[in-house]
KEKE-3310 file (N, C-alpha, C; in steps of 0.2 Angstrom, whole numbers, plus 5000, padded with zeros to 4 digits):
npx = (4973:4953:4941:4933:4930:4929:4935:4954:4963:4964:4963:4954:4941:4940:4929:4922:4931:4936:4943:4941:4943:4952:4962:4961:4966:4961:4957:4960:4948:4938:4936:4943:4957:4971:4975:4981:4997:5003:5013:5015:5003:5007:5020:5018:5010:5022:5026:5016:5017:5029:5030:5021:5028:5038:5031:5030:5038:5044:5036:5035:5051:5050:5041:5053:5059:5053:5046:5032:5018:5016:5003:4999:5005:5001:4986:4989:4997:4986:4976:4981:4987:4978:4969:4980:4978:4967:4967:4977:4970:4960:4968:4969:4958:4950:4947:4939:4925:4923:4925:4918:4908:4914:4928:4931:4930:4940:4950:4947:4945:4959:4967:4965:4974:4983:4983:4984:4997:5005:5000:5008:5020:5018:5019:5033:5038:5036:5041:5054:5060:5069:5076:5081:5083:5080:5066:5064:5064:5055:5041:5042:5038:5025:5022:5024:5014:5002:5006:5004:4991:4987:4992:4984:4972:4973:4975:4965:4953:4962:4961:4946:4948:4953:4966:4979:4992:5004:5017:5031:5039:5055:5063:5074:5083:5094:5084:5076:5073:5080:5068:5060:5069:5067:5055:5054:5063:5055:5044:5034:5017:5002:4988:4982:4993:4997:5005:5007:5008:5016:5024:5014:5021:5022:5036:5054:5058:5047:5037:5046:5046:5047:5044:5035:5022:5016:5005:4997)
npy = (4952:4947:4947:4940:4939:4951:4958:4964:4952:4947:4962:4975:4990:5002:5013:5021:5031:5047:5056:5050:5036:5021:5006:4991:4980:4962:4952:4939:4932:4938:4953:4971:4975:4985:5000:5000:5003:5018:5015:5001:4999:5003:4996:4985:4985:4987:4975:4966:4973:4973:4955:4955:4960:4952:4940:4943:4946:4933:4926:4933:4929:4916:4914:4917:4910:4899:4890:4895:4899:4915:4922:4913:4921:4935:4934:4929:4939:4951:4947:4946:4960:4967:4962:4965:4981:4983:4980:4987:4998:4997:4995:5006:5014:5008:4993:4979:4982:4996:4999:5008:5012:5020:5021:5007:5010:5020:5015:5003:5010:5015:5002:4999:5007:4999:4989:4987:4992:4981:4969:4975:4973:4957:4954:4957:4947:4937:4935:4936:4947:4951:4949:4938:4946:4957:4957:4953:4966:4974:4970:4969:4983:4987:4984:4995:5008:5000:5002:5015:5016:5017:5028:5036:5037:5036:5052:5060:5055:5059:5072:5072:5068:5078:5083:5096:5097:5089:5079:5073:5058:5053:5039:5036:5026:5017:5018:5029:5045:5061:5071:5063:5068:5080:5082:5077:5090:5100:5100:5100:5103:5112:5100:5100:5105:5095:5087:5073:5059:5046:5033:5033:5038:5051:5054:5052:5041:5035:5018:5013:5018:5021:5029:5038:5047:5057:5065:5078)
npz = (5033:5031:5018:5021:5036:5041:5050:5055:5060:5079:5082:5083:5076:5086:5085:5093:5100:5103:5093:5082:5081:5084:5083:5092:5103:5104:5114:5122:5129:5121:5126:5124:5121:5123:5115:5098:5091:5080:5073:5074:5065:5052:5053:5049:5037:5029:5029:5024:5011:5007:5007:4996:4985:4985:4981:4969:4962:4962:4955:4942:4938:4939:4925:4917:4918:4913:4920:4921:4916:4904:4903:4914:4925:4922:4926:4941:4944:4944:4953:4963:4966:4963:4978:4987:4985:4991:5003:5008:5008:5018:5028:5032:5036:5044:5043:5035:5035:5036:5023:5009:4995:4987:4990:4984:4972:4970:4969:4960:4950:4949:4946:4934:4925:4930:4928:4913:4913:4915:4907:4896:4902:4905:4893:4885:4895:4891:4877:4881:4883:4895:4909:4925:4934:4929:4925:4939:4947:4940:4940:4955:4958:4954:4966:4973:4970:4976:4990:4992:4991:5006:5011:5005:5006:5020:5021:5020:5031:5041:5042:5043:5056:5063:5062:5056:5052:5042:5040:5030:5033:5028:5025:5026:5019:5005:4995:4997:4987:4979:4977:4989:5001:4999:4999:5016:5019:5022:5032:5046:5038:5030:5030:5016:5008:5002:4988:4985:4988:4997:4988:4977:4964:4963:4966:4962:4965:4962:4964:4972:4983:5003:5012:5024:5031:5045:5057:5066)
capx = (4966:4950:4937:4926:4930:4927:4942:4963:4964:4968:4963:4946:4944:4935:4926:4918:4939:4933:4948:4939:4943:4959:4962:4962:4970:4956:4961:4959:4942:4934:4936:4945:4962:4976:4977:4986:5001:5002:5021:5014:5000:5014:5024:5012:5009:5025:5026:5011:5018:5035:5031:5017:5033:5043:5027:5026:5046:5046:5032:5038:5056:5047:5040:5058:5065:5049:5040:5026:5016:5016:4996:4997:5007:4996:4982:4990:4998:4981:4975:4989:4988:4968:4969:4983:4976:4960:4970:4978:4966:4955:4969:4969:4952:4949:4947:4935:4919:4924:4927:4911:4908:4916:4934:4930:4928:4946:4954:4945:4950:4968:4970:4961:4977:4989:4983:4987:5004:5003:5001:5014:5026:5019:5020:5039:5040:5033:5047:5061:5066:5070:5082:5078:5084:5078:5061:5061:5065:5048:5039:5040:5035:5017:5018:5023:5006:4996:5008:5002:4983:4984:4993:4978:4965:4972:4976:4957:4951:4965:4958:4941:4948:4954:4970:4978:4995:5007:5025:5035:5048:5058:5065:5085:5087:5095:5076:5074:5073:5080:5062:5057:5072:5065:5048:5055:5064:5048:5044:5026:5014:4994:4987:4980:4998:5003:5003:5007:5008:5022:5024:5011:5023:5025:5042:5059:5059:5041:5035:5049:5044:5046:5044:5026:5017:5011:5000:4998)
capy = (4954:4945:4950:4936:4940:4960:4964:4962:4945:4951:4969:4977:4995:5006:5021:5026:5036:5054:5058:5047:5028:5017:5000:4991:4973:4959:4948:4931:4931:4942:4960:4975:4978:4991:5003:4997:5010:5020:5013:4995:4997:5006:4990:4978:4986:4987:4968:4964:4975:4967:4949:4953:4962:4946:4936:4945:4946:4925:4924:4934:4926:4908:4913:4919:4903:4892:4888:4897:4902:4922:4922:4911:4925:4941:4934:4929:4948:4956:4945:4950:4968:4969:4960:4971:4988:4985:4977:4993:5006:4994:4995:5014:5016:5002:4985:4979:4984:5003:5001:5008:5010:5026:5018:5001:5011:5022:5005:4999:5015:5015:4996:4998:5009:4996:4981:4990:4992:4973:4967:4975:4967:4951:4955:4957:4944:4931:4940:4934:4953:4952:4944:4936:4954:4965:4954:4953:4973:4978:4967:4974:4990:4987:4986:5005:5010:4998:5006:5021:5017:5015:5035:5042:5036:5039:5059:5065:5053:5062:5080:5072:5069:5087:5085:5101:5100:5082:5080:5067:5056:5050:5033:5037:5018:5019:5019:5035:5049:5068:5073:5062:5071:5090:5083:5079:5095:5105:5100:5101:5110:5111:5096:5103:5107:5090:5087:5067:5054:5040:5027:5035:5038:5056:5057:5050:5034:5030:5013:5010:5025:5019:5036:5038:5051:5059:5072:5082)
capz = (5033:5027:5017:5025:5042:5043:5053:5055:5065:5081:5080:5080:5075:5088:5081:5100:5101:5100:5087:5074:5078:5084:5082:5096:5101:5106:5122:5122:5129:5117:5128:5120:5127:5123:5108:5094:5088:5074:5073:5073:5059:5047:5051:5046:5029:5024:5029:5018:5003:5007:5004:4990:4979:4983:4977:4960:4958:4962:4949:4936:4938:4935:4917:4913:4918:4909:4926:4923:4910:4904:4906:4922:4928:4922:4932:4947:4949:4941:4958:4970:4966:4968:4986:4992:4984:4993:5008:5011:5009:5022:5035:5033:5035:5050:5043:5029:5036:5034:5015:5005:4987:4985:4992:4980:4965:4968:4969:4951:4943:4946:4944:4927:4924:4932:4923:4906:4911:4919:4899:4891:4905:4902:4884:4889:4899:4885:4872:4882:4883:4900:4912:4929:4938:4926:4929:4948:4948:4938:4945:4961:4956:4954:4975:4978:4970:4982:4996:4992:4994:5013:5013:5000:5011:5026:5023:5022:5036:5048:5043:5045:5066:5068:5062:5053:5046:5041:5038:5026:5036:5023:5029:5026:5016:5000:4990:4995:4981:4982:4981:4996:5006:4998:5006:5021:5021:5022:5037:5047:5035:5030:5024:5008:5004:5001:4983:4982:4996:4997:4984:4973:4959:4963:4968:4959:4967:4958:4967:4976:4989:5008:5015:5029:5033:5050:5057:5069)
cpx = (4962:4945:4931:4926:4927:4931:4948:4961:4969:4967:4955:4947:4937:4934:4924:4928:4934:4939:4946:4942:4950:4959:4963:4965:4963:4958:4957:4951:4936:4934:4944:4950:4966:4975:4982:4990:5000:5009:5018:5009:5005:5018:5022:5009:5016:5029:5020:5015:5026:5036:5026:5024:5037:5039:5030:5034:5047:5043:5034:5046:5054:5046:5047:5061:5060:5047:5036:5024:5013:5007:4996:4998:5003:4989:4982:4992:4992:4977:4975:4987:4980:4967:4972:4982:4971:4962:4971:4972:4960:4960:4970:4962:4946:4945:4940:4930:4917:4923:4920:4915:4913:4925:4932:4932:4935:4948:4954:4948:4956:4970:4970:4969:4983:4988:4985:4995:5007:5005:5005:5020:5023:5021:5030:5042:5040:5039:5053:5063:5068:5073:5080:5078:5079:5068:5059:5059:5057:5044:5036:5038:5030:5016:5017:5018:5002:4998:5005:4991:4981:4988:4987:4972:4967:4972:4968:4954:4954:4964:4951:4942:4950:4961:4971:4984:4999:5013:5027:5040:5049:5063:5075:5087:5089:5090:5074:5076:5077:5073:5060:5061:5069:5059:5047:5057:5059:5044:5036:5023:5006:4993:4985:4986:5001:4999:5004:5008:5014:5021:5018:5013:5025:5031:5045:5060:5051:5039:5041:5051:5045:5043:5034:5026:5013:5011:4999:4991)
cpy = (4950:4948:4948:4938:4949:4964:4961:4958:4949:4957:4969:4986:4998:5013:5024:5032:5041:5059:5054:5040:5026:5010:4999:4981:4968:4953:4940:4928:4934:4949:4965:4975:4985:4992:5000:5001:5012:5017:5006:4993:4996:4997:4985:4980:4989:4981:4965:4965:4972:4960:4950:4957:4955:4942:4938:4943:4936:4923:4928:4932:4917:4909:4914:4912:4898:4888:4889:4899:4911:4924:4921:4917:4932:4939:4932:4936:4952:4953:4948:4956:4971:4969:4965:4978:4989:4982:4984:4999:5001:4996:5002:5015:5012:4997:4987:4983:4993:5003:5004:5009:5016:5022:5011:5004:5015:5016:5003:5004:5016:5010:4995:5000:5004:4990:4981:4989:4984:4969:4968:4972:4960:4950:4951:4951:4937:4931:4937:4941:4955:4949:4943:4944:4957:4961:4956:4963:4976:4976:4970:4981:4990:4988:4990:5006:5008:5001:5011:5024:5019:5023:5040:5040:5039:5047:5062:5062:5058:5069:5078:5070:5075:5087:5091:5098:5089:5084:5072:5066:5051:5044:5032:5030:5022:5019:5026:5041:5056:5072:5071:5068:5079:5088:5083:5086:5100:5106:5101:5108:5109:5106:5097:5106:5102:5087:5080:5063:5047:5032:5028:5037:5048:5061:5053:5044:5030:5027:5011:5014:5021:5024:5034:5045:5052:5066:5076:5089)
cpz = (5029:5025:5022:5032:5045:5047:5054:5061:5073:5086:5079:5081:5081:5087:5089:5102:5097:5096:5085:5074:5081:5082:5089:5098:5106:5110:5120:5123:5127:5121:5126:5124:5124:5115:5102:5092:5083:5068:5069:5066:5054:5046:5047:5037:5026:5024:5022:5012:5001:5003:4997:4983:4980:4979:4969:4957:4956:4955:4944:4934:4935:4927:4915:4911:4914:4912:4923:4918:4910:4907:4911:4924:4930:4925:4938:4951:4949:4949:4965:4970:4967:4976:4988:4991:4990:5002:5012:5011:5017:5031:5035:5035:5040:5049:5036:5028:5034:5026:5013:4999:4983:4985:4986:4974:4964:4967:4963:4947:4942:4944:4937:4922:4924:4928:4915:4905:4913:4911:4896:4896:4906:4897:4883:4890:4892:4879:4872:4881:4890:4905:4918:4934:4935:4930:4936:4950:4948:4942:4953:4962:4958:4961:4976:4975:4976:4989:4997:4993:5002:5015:5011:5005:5018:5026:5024:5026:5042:5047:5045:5054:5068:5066:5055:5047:5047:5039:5034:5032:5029:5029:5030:5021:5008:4993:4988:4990:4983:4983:4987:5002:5004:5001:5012:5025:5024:5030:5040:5042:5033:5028:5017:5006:5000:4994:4981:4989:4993:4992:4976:4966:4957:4964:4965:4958:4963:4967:4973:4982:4997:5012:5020:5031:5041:5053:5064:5073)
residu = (UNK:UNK:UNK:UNK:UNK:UNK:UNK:UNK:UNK:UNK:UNK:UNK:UNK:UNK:UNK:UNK:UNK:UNK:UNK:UNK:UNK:UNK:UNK:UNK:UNK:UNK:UNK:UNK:UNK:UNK:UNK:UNK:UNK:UNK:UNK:UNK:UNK:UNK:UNK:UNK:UNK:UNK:UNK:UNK:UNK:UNK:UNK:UNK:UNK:UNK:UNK:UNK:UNK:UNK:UNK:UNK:UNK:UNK:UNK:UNK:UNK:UNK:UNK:UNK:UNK:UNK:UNK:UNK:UNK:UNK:UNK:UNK:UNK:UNK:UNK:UNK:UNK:UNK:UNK:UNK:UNK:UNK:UNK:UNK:UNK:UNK:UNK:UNK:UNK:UNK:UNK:UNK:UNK:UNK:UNK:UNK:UNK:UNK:UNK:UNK:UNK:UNK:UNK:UNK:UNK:UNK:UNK:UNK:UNK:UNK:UNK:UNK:UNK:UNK:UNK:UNK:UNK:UNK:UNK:UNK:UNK:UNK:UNK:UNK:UNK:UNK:UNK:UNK:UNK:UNK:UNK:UNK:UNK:UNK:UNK:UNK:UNK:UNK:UNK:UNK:UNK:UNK:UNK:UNK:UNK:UNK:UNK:UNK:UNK:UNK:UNK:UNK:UNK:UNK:UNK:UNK:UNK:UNK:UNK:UNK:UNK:UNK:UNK:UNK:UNK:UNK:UNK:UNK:UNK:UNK:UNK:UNK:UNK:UNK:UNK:UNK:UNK:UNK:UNK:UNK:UNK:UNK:UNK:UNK:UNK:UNK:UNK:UNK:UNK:UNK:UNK:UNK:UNK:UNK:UNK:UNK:UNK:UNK:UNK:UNK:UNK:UNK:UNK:UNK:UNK:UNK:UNK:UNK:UNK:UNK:UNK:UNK:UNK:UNK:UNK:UNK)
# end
């Protein structure tokens, strides 16, 4: 996704769907073709959050070794993790153009929080109290937050189309938490029941959440 552009390469979101918007795939000669799945987005952003956790793990695995310098590092992630916070809530929300001020300003507040913890793991990292694993592990962290932007925006859009109730799939991989399997367990229920969305730091697994969300 670019910012300069205004929508996923590819991909245009059309709002005229009388449930509130799909994406749609844009044919070679500029005319709209087939729907794009719900399967397919999901894929695509835990391809993004995928390589952007392998980024961060690479780079903070560099300073360990004395590639990279601790600073370089805390502004390349503090970089990384703005683009893809604000990445996913875009692809939740049908591309850039959708995002307003309101959606901008979640994004700054909880990064504000993430940056804090951002510093004491450079801090960390500078120290030498950290080993290239222990490194790569945290690291990765920080991405299930941004994961979790593109669930927190998409839940009150899909009540704003009509929909009522949602269910957790938990993913079966060994990431998953026993809280994800009790949220799975629960099975279709109101939306306003659900008190954390996947990778949000609500469940055991913290950041490393794979679990999704759908509605009904």
């Amino acid at each position: 996704m670019s910012p300069t552009r205004g929508y996923l390469p590819g991909f245009l979101w059309d709002s005229r769907m009388s449930y509130g918007g799909r994406y749609r795939r844009v044919l070679p000669d500029g005319r709209l073709g087939q729907l794009v799945s719900r399967a397919e987005i999901v894929a695509g952003l835990r391809t993004l959050n995928a390589n952007s956790a392998r980024l961060l793990a690479d780079l903070a695995e560099d300073v360990v070794a004395g590639y990279l310098l601790p600073q370089d590092f805390e502004q390349a992630a503090m970089l990384t993790l703005r683009n893809l916070y604000n990445a996913n809530s875009a692809l939740a929300r049908g591309g850039w153009l959708q995002m307003d001020a309101a959606a901008w300003g979640r994004n700054g507040q909880i990064l504000r929080g993430e940056y804090a913890y951002l510093r004491g793991f450079t801090q960390e990292l500078a120290a030498g109290n950290l080993s290239a694993a222990q490194a790569r592990a945290r690291a990765a962290l920080y991405v299930g937050r941004a994961y979790s932007r593109f669930w927190a925006e998409d839940a009150p859009l899909q009540r704003q189309y009509g929909k009522t109730e949602v269910r957790w799939l938990d993913t079966g991989s060994e990431r998953e938490c026993s809280d994800c399997i009790a949220e799975a367990a629960l099975g279709w229920r109101p939306i306003a029941e659900l008190s954390t969305v996947p990778g949000a730091g609500g469940t055991r697994c913290l950041g490393n959440c794979e679990c999704e969300l759908t509605y009904r």
